[in-house]
C-alpha positions in Angstrom: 0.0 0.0 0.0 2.7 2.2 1.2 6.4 2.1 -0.2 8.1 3.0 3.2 11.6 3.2 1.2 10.7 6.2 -1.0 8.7 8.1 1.4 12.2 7.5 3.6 14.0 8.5 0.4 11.8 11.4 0.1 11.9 12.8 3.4 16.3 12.0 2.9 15.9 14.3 -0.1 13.9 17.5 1.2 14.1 17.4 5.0 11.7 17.0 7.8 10.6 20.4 7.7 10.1 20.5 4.2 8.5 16.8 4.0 5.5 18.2 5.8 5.0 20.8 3.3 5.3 18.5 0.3 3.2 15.6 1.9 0.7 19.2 2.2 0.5 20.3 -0.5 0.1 16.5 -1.9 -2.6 15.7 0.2 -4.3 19.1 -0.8 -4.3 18.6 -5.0 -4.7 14.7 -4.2 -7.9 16.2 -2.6 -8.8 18.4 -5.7 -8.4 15.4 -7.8 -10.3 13.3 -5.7 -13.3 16.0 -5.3 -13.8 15.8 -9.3 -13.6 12.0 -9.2 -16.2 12.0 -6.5 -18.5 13.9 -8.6 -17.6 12.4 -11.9 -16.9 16.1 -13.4 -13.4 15.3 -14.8 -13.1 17.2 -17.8 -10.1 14.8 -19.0 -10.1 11.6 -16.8 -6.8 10.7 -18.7 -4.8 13.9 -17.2 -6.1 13.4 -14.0 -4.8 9.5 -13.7 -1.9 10.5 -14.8 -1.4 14.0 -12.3 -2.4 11.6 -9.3 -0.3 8.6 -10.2 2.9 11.2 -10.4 2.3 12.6 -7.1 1.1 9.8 -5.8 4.3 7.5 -6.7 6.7 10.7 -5.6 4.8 10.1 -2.0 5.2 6.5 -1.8 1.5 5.7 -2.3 2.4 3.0 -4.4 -1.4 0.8 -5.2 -2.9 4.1 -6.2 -0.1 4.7 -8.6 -0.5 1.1 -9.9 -4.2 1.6 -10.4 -4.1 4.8 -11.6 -1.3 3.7 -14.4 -4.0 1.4 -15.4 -6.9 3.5 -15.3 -4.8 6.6 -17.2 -4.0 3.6 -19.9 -7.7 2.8 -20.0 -8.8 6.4 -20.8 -6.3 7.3 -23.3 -8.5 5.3 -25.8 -11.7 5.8 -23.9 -12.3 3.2 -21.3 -11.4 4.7 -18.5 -13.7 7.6 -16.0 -16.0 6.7 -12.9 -16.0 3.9 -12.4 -12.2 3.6 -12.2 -11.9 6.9 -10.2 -14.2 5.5 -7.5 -11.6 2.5 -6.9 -9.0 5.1 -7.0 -10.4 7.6 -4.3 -10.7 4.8 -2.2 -7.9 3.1 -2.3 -6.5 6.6 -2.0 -8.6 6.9 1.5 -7.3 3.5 2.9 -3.5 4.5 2.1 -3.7 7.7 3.6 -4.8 5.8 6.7 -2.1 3.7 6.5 0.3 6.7 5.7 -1.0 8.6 8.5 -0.9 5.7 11.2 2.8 5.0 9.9 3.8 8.4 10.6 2.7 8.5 13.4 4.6 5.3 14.8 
């Protein structure tokens, strides 16, 4: 779910201080992202996969990057939207769990 050695890589690369203001400003577009897919009004479902699976691999949140790779695959020839996004927001939900109770430990 979480790829402990990058988000340790991460946090190597930036600092502490400035790890909380990337895993911020993460959690606040992965939010953006999310409201659309919640609401189905993505205007290109394709960009979208493809915005969260970036940040989201960056961060270490490594199923929703898988699933968005194969949803953003999907919609570049038109299979792809809802459905998909609905898997995505919650896997994205359980991994921030997970993200959050490892941080904490």
């Amino acid at each position: 779910m979480i790829d402990w050695g990058r988000v340790s890589e991460l946090k190597g690369e930036v600092g502490d201080e400035a790890f909380e203001e990337v895993t911020e400003i993460f959690l606040e577009e992965a939010e953006r992202i999310l409201g659309k897919f919640d609401t189905g009004a993505s205007s290109n479902w394709e960009e979208d996969f493809h915005f969260l699976k970036s940040s989201a691999l960056n961060m270490g949140f490594s199923e929703v990057a898988q699933l968005c790779q194969s949803a953003e695959v999907r919609a570049r020839v038109g299979g792809a939207g809802a459905s998909d996004a609905a898997a995505i927001a919650a896997r994205f939900r359980a991994s921030l769990a997970a993200f959050e109770q490892g941080r904490a430990s």
